[in-house]
C-alpha positions in Angstrom: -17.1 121.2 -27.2 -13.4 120.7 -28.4 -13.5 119.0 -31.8 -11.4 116.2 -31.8 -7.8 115.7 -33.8 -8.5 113.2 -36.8 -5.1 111.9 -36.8 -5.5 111.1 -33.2 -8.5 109.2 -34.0 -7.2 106.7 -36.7 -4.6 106.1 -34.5 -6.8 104.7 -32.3 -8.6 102.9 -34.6 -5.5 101.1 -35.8 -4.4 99.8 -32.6 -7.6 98.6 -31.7 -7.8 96.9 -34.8 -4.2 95.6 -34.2 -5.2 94.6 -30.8 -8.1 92.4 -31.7 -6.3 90.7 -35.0 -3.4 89.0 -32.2 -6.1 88.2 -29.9 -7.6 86.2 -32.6 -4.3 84.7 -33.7 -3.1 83.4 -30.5 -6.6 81.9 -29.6 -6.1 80.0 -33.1 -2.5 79.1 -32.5 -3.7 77.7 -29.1 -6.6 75.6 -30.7 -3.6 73.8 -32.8 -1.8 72.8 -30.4 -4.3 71.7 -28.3 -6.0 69.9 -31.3 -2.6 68.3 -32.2 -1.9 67.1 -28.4 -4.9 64.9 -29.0 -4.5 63.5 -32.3 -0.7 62.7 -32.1 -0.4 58.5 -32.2 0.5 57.1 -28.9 3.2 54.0 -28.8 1.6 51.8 -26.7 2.0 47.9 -26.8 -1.0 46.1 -25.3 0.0 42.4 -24.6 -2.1 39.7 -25.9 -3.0 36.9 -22.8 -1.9 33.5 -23.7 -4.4 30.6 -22.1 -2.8 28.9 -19.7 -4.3 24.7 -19.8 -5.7 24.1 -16.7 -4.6 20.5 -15.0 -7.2 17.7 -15.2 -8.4 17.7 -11.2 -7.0 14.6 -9.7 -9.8 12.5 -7.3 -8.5 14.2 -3.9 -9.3 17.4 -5.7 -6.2 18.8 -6.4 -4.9 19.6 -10.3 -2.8 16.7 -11.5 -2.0 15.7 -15.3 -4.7 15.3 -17.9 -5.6 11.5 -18.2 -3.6 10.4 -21.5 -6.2 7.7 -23.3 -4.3 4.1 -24.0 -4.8 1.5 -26.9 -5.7 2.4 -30.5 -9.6 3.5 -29.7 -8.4 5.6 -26.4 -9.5 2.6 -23.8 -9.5 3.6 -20.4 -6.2 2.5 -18.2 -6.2 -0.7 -15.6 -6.8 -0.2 -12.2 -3.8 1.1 -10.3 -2.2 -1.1 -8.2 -1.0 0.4 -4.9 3.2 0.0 -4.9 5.6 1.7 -2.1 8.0 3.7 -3.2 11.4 2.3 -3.4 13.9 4.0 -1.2 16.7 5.2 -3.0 20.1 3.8 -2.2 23.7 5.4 -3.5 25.1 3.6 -6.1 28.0 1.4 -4.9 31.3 0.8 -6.7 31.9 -2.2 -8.5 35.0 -3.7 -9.7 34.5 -4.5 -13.3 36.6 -7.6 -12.8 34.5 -8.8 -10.4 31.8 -11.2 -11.1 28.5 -11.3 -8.8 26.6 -14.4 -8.5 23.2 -14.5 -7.4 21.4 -17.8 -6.9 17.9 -17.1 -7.8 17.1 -20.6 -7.2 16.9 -20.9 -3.4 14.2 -21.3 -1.2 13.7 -19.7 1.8 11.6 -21.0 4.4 10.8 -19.4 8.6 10.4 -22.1 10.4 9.0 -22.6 14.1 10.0 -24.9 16.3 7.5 -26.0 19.2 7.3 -28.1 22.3 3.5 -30.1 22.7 2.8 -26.9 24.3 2.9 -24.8 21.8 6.0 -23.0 23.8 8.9 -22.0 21.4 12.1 -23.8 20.9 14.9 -21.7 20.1 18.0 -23.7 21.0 17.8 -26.5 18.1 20.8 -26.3 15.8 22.0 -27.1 12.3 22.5 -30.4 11.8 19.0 -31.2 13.7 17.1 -29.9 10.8 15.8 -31.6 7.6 14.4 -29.9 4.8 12.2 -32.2 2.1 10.7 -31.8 -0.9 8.0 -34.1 -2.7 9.8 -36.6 -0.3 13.6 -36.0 -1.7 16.2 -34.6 0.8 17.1 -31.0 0.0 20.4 -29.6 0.7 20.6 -27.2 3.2 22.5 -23.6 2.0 21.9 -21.4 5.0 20.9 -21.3 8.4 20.2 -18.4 10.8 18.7 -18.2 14.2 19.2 -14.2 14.7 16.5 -12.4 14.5 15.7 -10.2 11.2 14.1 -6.8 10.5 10.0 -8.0 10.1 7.6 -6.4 7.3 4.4 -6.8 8.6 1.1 -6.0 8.2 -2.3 -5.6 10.3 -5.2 -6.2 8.0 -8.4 -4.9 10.2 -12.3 -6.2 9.2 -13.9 -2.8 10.3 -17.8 -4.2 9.3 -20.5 -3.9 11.3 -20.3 -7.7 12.9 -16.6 -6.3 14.8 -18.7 -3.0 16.2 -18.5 -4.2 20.0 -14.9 -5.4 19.7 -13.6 -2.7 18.1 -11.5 -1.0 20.3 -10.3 -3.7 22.0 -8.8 -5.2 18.7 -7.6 -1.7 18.7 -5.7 -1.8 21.4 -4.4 -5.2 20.6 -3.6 -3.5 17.4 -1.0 -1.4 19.2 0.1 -3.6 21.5 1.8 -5.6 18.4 3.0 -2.0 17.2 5.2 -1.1 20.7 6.7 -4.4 19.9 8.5 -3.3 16.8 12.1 -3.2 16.7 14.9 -1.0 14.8 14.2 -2.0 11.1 10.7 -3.3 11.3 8.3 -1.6 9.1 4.3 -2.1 9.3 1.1 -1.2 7.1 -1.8 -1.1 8.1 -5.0 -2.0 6.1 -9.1 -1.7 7.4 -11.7 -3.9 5.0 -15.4 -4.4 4.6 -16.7 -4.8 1.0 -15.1 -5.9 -2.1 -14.6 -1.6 -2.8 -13.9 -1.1 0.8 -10.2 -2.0 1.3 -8.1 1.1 2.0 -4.5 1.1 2.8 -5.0 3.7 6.2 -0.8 3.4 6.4 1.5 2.1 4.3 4.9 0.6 5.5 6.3 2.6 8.0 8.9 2.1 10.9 7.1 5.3 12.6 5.4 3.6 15.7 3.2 7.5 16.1 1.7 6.9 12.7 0.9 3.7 12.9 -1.2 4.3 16.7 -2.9 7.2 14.8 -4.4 5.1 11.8 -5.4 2.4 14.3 -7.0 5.5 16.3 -9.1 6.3 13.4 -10.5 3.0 12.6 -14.3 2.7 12.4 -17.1 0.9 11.8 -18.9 1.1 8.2 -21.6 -1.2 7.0 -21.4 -3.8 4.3 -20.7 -7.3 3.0 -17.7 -8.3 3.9 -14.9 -9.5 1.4 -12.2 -11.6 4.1 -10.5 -13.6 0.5 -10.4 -10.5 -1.3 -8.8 -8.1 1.9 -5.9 -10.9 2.4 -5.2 -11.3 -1.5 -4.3 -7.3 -1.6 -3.1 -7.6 1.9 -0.5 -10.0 1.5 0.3 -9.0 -2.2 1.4 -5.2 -0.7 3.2 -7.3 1.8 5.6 -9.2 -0.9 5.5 -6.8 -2.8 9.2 -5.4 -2.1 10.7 -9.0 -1.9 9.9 -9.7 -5.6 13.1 -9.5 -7.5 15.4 -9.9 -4.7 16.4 -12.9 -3.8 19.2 -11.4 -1.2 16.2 -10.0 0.5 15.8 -12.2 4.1 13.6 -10.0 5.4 11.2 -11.6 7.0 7.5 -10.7 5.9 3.8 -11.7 7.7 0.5 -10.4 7.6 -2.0 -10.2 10.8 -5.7 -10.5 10.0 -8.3 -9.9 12.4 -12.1 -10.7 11.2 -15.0 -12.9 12.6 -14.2 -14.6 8.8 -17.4 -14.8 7.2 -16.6 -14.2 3.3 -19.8 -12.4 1.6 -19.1 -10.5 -1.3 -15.2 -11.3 -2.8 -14.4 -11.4 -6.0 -11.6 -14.1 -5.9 -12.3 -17.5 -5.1 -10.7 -19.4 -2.6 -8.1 -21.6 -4.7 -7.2 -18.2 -6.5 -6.1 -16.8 -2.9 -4.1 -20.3 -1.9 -2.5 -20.5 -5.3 -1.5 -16.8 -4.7 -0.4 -17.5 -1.5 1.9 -20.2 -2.7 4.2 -17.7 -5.0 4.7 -15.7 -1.7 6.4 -16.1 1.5 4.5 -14.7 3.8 2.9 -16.0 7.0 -0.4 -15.5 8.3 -1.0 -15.0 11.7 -5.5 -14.8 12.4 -7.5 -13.8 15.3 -10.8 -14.9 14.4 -14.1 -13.8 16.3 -16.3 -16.4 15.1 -18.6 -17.0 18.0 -21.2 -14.7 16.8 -21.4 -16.6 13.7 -24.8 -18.7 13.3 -23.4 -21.9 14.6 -26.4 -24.3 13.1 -26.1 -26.0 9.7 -28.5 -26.3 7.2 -29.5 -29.0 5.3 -27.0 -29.5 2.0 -24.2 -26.3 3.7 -22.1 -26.1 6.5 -22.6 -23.8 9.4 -21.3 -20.3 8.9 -19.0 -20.6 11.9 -17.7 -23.9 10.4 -16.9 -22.4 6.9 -15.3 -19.0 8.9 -12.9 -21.5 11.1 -12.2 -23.5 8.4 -10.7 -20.5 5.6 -9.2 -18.7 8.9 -7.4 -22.1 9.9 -6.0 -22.7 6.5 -4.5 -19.2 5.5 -2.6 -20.1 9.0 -1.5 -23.2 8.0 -0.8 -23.4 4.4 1.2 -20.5 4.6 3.3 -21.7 8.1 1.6 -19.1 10.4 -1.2 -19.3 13.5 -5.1 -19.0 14.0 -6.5 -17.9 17.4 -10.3 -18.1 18.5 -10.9 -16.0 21.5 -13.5 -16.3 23.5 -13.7 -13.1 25.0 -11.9 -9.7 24.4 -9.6 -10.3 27.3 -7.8 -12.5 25.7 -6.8 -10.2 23.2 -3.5 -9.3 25.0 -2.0 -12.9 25.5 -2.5 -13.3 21.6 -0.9 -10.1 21.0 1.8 -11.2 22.7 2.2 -14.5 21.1 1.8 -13.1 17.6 4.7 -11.3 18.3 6.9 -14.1 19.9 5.9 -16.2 16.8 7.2 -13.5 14.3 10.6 -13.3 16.4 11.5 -17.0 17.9 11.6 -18.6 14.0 14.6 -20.4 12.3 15.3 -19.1 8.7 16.4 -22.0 6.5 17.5 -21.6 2.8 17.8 -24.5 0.3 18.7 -25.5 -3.2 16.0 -27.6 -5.0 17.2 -30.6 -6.5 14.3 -30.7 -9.0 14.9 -27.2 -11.2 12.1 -27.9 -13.6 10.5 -24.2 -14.1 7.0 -26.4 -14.5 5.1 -24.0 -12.4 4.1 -27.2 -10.3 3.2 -27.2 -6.8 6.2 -28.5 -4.9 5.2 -30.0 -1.2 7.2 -29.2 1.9 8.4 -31.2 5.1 10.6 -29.9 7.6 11.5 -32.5 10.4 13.5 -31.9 13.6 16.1 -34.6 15.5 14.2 -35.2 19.0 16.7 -35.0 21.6 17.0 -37.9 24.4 14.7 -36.2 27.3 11.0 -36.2 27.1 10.9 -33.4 25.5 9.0 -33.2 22.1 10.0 -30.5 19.2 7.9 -30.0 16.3 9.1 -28.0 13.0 6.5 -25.8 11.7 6.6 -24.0 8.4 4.7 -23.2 5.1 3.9 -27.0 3.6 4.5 -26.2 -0.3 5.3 -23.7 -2.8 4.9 -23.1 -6.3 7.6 -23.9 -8.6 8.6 -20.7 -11.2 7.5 -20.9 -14.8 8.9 -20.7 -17.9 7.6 -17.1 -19.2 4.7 -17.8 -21.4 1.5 -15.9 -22.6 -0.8 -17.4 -19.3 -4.4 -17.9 -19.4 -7.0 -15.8 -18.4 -6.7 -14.0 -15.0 -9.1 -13.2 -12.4 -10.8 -9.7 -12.2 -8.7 -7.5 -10.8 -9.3 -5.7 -7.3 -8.6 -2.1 -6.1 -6.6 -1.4 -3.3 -7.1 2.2 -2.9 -5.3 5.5 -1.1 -6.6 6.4 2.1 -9.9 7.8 2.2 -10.7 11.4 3.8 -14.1 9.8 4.9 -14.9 10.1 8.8 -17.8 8.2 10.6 
């Protein structure tokens, strides 16, 4: 065997010892790096969420503002009352020379005029008329016979004694509708109980609208609330007139009911005395012959009281009661109703007594006969209510809601 060189053989041993000393180095420079990769900060912003207040839920469900508390112990707020929104109108130009005068002290009064009949006159003029108050001559400022823009509305009793004549007060319903004209505008109410009276659509001139809401009329139990219904009904009604006195639109409200009052809240002489500070006529169609006809011993009959409040909101505020005795005479009436509204005089006068009293003033309008046989009578609203001085008032009565319409479907 060759013996081996010993130089030869430490050199080997060197460079194997060389060898494995970088291995180890560059497995520790590695580690370091690596190491250092993972501990180096990272800039990183994380954004903190800000709460977002959620809406207080509104009663149809959707979010609307959170209920702000009113009075010094956070008392809960009125009742709304139900208001139409104004229709904006441009601002005119006014000469600042010029000096507008307003006289907020005339009143306006529709006036039929009637043969024995019943058959409208419409061919009386001026100087035929004669407008008194409290028995004292009034003079006369204006005097129209064209026909107006009407604001109307048709104030349905949908309780359960009106189930069989339901749709045919329906369709009278919309036979009054396709009689509006260019400018007439008409709501339309349905009422059974005191928290029943929903405004289904308010003033509209849209004919479509108004067949749909009578459409979707029906029949819901409860004790009917007739004083409470027309008090809303023919509040909404004036409600755009007040503060205007340029306004000559004329206004009238159509109630159909059998008229049997069960459950309202205001009284009688709170709906006349309201229905004194507003000029508008009441035109009825009262189905009262289901109504138990027989008296009893110390009250009148329930027919008797229901023709009796029905006739009166037609008279004390100038308009008309009709009693049909079956459904086709719906029709006819429709058709009158809305000869009535049209064929009326509109008379303005100046009071001669100005005495802001807030007494009731009584009305007479009286018509020249003319030579034939022929008899004219003058028919209007037979008082009103003088204005008051502002004051603090006594006590009022409770009020009543006239709500949105409701989502609710038989």
């Amino acid at each position: 065997m060759k013996k081996s060189d010993p130089k030869t053989e430490a050199m080997f041993r060197w460079s194997a010892a060389v060898a494995v000393a970088v291995l180890i180095f560059s497995a520790l420079v590695l580690s370091s790096i690596g190491a250092a990769g993972q501990n180096r900060p990272r800039n990183v912003q994380v954004a903190t969420p800000t709460p977002t207040p959620k809406p207080a839920p509104t009663s149809q469900g959707r979010p609307g503002p959170s209920p702000t508390p009113t009075g010094p112990l956070g008392d809960a707020p009125p009742p709304p009352r139900l208001k139409p929104t104004p229709t904006p109108t441009p601002p005119e130009e006014i000469d600042p020379e010029s000096t507008i005068k307003i006289n907020a002290d005339l009143v306006q009064l529709h006036v039929r005029v009637i043969d024995r009949n019943n058959r409208p006159i419409d061919n009386v003029p001026q100087n035929a008329f004669h407008v008194f108050e409290d028995g004292v001559a009034q003079p006369i400022e204006t005097f129209t016979r064209e026909e107006v823009p009407i604001s109307y509305g048709l104030a349905v009793d949908t309780s359960g004694s009106l189930r069989t004549q339901l749709q045919s007060v329906i369709d009278a319903g919309k036979t009054i509708v396709n009689a509006n004209k260019v400018g007439d505008e008409t709501f339309l109410i349905r009422f059974i109980g005191k928290d029943n009276t929903e405004l289904v659509q308010d003033f509209t001139p849209k004919k479509d609208l108004l067949i749909d809401g009578l459409d979707n009329l029906y029949v819901e139990g409860g004790q009917t609330a007739v004083i409470d219904a027309v008090y809303l009904a023919a509040e909404h009604a004036s409600e755009t007139q007040r503060g205007d006195p340029t306004d000559k639109r004329r206004r009238a409200l159509i109630v159909i009911t059998d008229g049997e009052d069960r459950a309202s809240v205001y009284t009688q002489e709170q709906l006349f005395s309201r229905l004194r500070e507003d000029d508008v006529q009441i035109f009825v169609i009262g189905f009262v012959n289901e109504l138990e006809k027989e008296a009893g011993f110390i009250r009148k009959s329930p027919r008797d009281k229901a023709v009796n409040l029905l006739n009166r909101l037609a008279s004390e505020t100038g308009g008309r009661a009709f009693f049909p005795d079956s459904l086709s005479e719906l029709p006819q009436i429709a058709g009158e109703i809305v000869r009535d509204m049209r064929t009326q005089y509109v008379i303005s006068y100046n009071p001669t007594n100005k005495a802001p009293d807030g007494t009731y003033r009584a009305i007479k309008v009286s018509v020249d006969q003319p030579n034939s046989a022929e008899r004219r009578i003058a028919l209007t609203r037979p008082g009103r209510m003088a204005r008051r001085e502002a004051s603090g008032g006594g006590p009022k009565a409770p009020p009543v809601r006239l709500p949105a319409t409701s989502t609710k479907k038989p």
